[in-house]
KOLBA-718249 format. One record per residue (C-alpha): residue in one letter; x, y, z. Coordinates in steps of 0.001 Angstrom, whole numbers, plus 500000, padded with zeros to 6 digits. Each point is the difference from the previous one (the first is absolute). Example, Ala and Ser with C-alpha at 12.3 -4.5 7.8 and 13.67 -1.06 7.14 Angstrom:
! KOLBA-718249
a512300495500507800 s501370503440499340 
This chain:
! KOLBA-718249
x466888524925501869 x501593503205499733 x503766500570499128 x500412501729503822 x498638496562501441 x502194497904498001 x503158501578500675 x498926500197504098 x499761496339499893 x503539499423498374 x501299502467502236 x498680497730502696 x501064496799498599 x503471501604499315 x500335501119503704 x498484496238501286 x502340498336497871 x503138502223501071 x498740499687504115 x499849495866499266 x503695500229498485 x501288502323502503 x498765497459502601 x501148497092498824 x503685502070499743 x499770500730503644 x498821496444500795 x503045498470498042 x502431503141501635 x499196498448503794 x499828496688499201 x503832500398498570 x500976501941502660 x498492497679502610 x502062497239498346 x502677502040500234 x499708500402503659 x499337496565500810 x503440499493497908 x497768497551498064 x501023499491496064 x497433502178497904 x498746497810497082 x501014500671496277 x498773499267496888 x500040496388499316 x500497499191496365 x499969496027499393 x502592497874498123 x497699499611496734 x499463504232499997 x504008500338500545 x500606497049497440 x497767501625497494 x501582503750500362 x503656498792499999 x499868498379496611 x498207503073498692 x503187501432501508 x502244497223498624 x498377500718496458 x501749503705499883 x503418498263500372 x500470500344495871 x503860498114500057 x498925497048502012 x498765496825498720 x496485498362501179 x502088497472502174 x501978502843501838 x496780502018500443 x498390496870501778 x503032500091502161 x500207503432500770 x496247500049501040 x500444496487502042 x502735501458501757 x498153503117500815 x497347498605501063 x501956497781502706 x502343502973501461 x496041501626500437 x498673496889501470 x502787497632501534 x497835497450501316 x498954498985496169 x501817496763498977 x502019500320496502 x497494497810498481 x496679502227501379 x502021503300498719 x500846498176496604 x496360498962499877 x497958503206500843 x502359501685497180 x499283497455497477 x496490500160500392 x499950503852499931 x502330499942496492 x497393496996498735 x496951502647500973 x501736503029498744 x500439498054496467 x496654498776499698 x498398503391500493 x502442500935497308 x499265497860497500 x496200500727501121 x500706503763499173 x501565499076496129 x497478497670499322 x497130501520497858 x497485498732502353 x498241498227496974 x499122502871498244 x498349499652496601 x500114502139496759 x496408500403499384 x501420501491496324 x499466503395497969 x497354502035499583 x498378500582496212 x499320503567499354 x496583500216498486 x500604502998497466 x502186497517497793 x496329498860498602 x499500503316498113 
């Protein structure tokens, strides 16, 4: 395979990849603006109560003059004005099991992972 063939076929993959993605942009473009027209509610991005739990005490962990137990509540409270059919004890819950999670990975991280010294090695000109 010459160098002339292999740049024709990744000038042809290049343009089937950019006609598939221009495609799919016009596909979503009418869909939206059917749904618009219908005055129907376009969907969003749906990001589940575990995925928020897990990003706002990531977000909680920046606030450096707050204690753990005011971080918890920052997060719980956050994650109820986001989602106001959660229960206090469901928001309280998804937090504490996204702090639990984000410690263990932590103390995964500083743990040596059982890593042995296997020792020095001799250099054999001492023998001389």
């Amino acid at each position: 395979m010459t160098v002339a063939q292999l740049n024709s076929y990744i000038f042809i993959i290049a343009v089937a990849v950019i006609a598939v993605a221009t495609a799919v942009s016009a596909g979503c473009a009418v869909y939206i603006q059917k749904m618009k027209l219908a005055h129907k509610p376009v969907p969003q991005e749906v990001i589940d109560v575990k995925t928020k739990a897990d990003w706002l005490v990531s977000e909680a962990s920046t606030l450096l003059d707050a204690s753990g137990v005011e971080k918890k509540d920052w997060a719980t409270n956050q994650l109820q004005q986001t989602n106001p059919n959660l229960s206090d004890a469901e928001a309280r819950g998804a937090i504490q099991s996204a702090y639990d999670k984000k410690q263990a990975t932590q103390s995964q991280s500083t743990d040596s992972g059982g890593a042995v010294s296997l020792g020095t090695v001799d250099d054999d000109n001492d023998k001389g």
